[in-house]
N, C-alpha and C positions, 0 to 999 in steps of 0.2 A: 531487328535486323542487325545484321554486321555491319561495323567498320570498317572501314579497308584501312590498312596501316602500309608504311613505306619504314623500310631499313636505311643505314647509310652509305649501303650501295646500289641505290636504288630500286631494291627488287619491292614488291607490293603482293603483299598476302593478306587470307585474315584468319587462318590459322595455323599453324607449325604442330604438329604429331609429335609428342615428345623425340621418338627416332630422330626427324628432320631436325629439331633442336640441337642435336648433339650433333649431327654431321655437320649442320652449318657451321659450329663451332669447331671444326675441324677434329672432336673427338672422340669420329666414330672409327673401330677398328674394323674392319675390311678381311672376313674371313672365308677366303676360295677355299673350300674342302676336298675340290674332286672337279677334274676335267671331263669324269664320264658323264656320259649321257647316252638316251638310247632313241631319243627324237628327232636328230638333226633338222631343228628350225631353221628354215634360210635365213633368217634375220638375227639368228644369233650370233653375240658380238664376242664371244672368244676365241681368242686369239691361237693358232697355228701351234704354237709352242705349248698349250694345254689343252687343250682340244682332245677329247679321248684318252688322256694320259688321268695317270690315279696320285695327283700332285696335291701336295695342299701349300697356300701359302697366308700369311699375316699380312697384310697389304700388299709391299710387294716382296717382301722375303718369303725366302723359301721354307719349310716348316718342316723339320725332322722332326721333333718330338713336342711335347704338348708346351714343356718348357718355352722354347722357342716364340709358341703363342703369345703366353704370359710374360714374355720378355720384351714384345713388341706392341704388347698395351700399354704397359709401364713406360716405357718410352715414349708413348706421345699423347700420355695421361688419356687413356681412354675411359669413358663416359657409358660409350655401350658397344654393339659386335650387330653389323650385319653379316649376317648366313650367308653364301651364293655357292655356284659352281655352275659347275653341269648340270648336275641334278642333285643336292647335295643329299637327300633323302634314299637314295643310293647306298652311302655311307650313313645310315643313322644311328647306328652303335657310337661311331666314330665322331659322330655332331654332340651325341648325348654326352659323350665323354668330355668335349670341348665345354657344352655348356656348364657343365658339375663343377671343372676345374675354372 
């Protein structure tokens, strides 16, 4: 059986997904690829300003070149990269490319 463990701000787990390690740690990079989609789920939480548009951003920068990307890892010592979007699979040339670089 597991233990339950407590952090020192109080959350209680008992275990952490390498991913969840790195975000609690504050360094996960945060990569939106693409505002499209083609489901419109009511509960989806994007926002107005990306929503159907073909944006990409680094957290919350905006992302002209792949540069950009790797500029905004470096900067807040990133660990790993979650994927999102719209749908980012949409763009998967474009995810492949992300991930090589």
């Amino acid at each position: 059986m597991l233990q339950w463990q407590s952090d020192s701000v109080g959350s209680i787990y008992n275990y952490l997904s390498p991913g969840c390690q790195i975000c609690r740690q504050g360094a996960g990079l945060v990569l939106f690829v693409t505002g499209r989609c083609e489901r419109g789920c009511f509960y989806c939480p994007i926002s107005e300003d990306r929503r159907g548009k073909d944006v990409a951003y680094a957290d919350e920068q905006l992302v002209g070149e792949l540069a950009d990307i790797l500029s905004e890892g470096r900067a807040i010592g990133a660990l790993g990269t979650g994927i999102t979007g719209g749908e980012p699979l949409l763009r998967l040339d474009y995810v492949l490319e992300c991930i090589r670089a």
